[in-house]
C-alpha positions in Angstrom: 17.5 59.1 -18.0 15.7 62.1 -16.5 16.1 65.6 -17.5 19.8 66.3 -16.3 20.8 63.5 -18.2 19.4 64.3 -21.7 19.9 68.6 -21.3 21.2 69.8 -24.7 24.9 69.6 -24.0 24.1 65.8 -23.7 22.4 65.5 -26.6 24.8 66.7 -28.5 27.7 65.4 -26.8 25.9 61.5 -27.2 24.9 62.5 -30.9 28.7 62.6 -31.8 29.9 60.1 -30.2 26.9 57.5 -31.4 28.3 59.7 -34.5 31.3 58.8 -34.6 31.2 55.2 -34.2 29.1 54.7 -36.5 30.9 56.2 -38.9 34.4 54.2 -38.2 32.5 51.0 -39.1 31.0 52.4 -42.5 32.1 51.2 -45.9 31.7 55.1 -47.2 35.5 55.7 -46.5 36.6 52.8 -47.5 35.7 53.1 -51.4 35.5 57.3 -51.2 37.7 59.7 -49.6 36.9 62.9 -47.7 37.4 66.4 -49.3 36.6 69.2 -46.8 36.2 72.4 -48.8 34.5 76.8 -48.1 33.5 76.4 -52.1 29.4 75.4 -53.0 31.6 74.0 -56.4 34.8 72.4 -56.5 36.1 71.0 -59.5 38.9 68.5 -59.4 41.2 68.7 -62.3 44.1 66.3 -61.2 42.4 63.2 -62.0 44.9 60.6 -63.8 47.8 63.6 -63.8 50.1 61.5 -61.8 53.5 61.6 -63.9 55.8 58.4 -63.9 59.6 58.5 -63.6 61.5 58.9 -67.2 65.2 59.0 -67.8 66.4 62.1 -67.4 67.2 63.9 -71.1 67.3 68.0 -71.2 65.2 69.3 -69.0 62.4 68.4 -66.9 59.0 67.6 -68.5 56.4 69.3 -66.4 53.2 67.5 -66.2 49.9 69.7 -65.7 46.5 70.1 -64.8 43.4 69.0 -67.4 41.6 71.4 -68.4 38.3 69.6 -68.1 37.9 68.0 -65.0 35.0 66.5 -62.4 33.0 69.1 -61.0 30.9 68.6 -57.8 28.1 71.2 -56.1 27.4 70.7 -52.5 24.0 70.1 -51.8 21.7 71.2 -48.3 20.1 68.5 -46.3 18.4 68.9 -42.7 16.8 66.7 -40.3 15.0 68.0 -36.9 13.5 66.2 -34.1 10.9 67.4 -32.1 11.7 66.9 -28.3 8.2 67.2 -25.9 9.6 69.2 -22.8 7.6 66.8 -20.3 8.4 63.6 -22.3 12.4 65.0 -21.7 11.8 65.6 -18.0 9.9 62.4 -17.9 12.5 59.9 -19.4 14.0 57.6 -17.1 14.7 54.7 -19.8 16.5 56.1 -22.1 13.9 56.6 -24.5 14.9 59.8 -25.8 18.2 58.7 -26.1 17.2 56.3 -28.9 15.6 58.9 -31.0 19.5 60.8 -31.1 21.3 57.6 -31.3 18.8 56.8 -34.5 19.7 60.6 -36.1 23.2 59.9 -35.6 22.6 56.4 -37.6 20.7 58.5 -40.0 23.1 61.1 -40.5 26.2 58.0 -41.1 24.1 56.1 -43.7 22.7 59.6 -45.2 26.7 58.9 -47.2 25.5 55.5 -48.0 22.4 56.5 -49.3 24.4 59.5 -51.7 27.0 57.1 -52.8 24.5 54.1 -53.3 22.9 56.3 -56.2 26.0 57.3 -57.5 27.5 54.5 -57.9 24.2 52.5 -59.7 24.3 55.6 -62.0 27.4 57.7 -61.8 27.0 59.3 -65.0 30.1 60.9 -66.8 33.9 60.1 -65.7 36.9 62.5 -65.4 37.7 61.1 -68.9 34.6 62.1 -70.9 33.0 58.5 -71.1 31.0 56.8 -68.9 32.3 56.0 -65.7 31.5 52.5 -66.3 32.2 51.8 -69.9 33.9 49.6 -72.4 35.8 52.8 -74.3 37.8 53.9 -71.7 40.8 55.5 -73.3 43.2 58.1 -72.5 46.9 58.9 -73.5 48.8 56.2 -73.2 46.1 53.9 -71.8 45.0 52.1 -74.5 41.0 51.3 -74.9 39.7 49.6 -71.6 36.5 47.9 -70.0 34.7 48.1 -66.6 31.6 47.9 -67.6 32.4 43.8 -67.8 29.6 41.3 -68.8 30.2 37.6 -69.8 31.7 38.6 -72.8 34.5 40.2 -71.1 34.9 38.1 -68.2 33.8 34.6 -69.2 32.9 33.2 -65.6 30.2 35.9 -65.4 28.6 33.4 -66.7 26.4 31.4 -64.8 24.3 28.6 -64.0 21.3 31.2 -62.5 22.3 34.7 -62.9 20.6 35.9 -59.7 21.6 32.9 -57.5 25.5 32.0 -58.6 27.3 29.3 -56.5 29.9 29.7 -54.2 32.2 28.3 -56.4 31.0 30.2 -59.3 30.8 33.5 -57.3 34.7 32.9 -56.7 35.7 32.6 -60.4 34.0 35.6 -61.5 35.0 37.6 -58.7 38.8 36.2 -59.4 37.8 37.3 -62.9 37.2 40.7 -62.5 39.8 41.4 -60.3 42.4 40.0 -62.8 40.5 42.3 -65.5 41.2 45.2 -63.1 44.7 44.5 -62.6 45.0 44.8 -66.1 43.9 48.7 -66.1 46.6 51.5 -67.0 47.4 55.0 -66.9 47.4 57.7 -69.4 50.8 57.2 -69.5 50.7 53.6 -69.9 51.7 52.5 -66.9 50.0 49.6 -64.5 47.3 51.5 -62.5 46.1 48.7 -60.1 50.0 46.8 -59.9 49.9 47.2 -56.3 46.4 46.5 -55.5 45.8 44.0 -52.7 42.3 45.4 -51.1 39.1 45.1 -52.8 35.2 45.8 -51.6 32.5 43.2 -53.5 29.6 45.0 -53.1 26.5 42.9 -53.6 22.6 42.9 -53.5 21.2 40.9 -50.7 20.7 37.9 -52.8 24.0 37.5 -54.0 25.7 38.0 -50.4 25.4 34.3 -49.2 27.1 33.0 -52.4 30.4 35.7 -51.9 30.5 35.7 -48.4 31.3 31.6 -49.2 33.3 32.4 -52.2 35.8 35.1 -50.1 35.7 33.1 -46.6 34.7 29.0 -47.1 38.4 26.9 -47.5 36.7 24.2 -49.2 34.3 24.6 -52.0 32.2 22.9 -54.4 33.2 22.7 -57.9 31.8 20.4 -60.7 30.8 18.0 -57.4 34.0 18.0 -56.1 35.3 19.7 -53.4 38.4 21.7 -53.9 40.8 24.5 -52.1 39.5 28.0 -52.1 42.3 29.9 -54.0 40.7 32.9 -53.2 40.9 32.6 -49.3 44.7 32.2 -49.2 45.8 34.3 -52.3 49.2 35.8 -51.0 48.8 39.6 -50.1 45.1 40.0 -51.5 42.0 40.8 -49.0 38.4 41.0 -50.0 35.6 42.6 -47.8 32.3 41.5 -48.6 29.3 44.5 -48.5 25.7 43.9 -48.5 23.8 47.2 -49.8 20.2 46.4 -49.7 20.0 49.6 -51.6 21.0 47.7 -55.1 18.1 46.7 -56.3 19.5 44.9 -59.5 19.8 41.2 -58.4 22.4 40.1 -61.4 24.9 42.6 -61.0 27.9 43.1 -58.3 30.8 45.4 -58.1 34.4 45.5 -57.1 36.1 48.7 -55.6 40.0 49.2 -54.7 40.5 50.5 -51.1 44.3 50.7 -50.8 45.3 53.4 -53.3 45.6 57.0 -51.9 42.3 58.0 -54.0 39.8 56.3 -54.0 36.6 55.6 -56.6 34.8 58.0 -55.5 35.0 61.4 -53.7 32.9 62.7 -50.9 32.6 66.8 -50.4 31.6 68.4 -46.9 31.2 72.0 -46.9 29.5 72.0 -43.5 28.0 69.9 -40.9 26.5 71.0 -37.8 24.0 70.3 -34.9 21.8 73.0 -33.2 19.2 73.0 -30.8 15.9 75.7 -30.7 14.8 75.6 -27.1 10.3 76.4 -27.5 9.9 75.1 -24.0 7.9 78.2 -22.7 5.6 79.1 -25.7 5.5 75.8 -27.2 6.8 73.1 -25.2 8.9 71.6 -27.0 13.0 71.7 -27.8 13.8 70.7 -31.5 17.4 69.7 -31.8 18.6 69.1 -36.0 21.3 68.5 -37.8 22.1 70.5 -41.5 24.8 69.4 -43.8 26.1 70.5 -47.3 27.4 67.9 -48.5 27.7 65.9 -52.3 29.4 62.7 -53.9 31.1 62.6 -57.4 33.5 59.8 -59.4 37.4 60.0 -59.1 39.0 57.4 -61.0 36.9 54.5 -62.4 40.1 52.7 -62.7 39.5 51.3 -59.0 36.2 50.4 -60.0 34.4 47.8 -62.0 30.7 46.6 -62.8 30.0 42.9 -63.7 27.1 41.4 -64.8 26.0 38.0 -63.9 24.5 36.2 -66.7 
């Protein structure tokens, strides 16, 4: 690709689109919804608000706003390449065009990266615990757990924590899912009744066991090979995520996709792509990217820890 091929216009113009694919195929959106917002802070007070229906007796019973509430503050990232004017005019393998295409793939998994950390430590939930914690409680709701170890879900127990079975990675996973249906409201109604999505998201040494335990028919259990419930379970569907950013080889976790929030929230105040042509007194062209951009909890209800032991 000589010079006409890689002026700035293209750049940019291959940047989104290399962009843009990327990002359709990411697991971000899947466990985190978009909120575009003009604010550095906004706080999001209409977590777990959501009134149910009750029979009508006087007048309507208006549910509000908390007045606590998840707060999140955008933060500024950057990243700049340097572009040699002759190496540009040079180019006729698309070599340059490998550098933007690997910008645009940092840019995609830059959300990976934020929501990686958050979700290993996510710190406080909208409901003033932890957002994975065995005290959960909140009108209505009851006390509730998902921060789940053997205790809570017995087939968290296993024969190697850090190298399950397939057939054992299926029975906890059924587990905690059937734990998570259990969840409820602050008004005491089913939170997860019509759940039928879920993300597993694993370490890379527990991803051969679940990718069996979500996809094989047949597995092995007690020597004997039986029917994988878990592959035909009417109206359920599990997606299987590696993140080689977890780093704790005992410990998985289970996200809801198909409610209208999600887990967890992503903020973009900005994002933008510019280009600083230095040709004459440097030769050189840097084209960047900034963003302000942050990630914060929503409802831990679609969420849920588990411990292998």
């Amino acid at each position: 690709m000589g010079a006409s091929g890689l002026g700035n216009r293209n750049v940019i113009g291959r940047f989104y689109a290399k962009l843009e694919a990327l990002t359709a195929a990411s697991w971000a959106d899947k466990i985190a919804f978009m909120v575009d917002t003009n604010q550095e802070t906004e706080t999001y007070k209409w977590l777990g608000q959501t009134p149910a229906l009750r029979e009508w007796i006087g007048g309507r019973l208006a549910k509000g706003f908390k007045e606590n509430g998840i707060s999140i503050t955008n933060r500024r990232f950057e990243a700049t390449m340097e572009i040699d004017v002759d190496e540009k005019r040079r180019d006729q393998t698309g070599q340059m065009q490998v550098r933007v295409d690997e910008l645009a793939g940092r840019v995609a998994e830059h959300w990976h990266k934020l929501l990686t950390t958050l979700i290993v430590t996510p710190g406080t939930g909208y409901d003033g615990v932890a957002f994975y914690a065995s005290t959960h409680s909140e009108g209505e709701s009851g006390t509730q757990d998902n921060d789940l170890v053997a205790g809570d879900v017995a087939a968290l127990n296993v024969t190697t924590a850090n190298a399950p079975t397939p057939d054992e990675m299926r029975l906890a996973i059924i587990g905690v899912v059937q734990k998570m249906l259990s969840f409820k409201d602050d008004q005491g109604e089913p939170m997860n009744a019509d759940a039928h999505s879920f993300v597993i998201m694993v370490p890379t040494n527990l991803w051969s066991a679940t990718v069996s335990a979500v996809n094989l028919p047949i597995v092995l259990s007690g020597g004997a090979a039986i029917n994988n419930l878990l592959v035909n379970l009417p109206g359920f569907s599990f997606e299987v995520v590696i993140n080689p950013r977890l780093t704790v080889d005992t410990t998985f976790y289970i996200f809801r996709t198909d409610a209208s929030a999600k887990p967890f929230i992503r903020q973009s105040e900005l994002f933008e792509t510019g280009t600083d042509d230095q040709s004459f007194m440097n030769n050189y062209t840097l084209f960047g990217v900034k963003a302000l951009r942050n990630v914060g909890t929503a409802y831990w209800q679609y969420a849920a820890k588990a411990v292998l032991s």
